[in-house]
N, C-alpha and C positions, 0 to 999 in steps of 0.2 A: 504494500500500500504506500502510495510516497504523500497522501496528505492525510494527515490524523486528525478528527474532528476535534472541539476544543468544551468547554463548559466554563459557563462563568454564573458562579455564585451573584442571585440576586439582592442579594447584599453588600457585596464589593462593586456592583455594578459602577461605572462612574459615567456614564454620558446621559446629560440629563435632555428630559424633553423639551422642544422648543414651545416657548411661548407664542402664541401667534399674533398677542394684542400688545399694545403698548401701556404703559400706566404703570400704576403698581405691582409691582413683580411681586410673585410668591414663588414659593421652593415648589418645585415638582422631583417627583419619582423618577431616579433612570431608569432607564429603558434598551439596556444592552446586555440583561441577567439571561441566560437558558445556555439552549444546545446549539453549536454549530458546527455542522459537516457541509462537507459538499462533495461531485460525484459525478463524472464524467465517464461515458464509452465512445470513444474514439476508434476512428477504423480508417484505413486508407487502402485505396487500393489503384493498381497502375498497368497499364496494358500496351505494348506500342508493338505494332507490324510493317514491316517493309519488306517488298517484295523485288 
């Protein structure tokens, strides 16, 4: 396997959500805690004829 998915603790998480309004800020919850994998099948294939 050459990529190994990752876990991150949603509690250490640190990227916090964006706010979309302006004004008075409040503290929001990050939003980057769970499971990350990903996973690719790749295939090639190649043919050449000359006569």
């Amino acid at each position: 396997m050459l990529l190994k998915g990752t876990s991150v603790d949603p509690a250490t998480a640190q990227v916090p959500r964006v706010n979309p309004v302006q004004g008075n800020p409040t503290k929001t919850e990050s939003i980057n805690g769970g499971e990350y994998s990903a996973r690719a099948i790749i295939l090639g294939v190649g043919a050449q004829y000359k006569f």
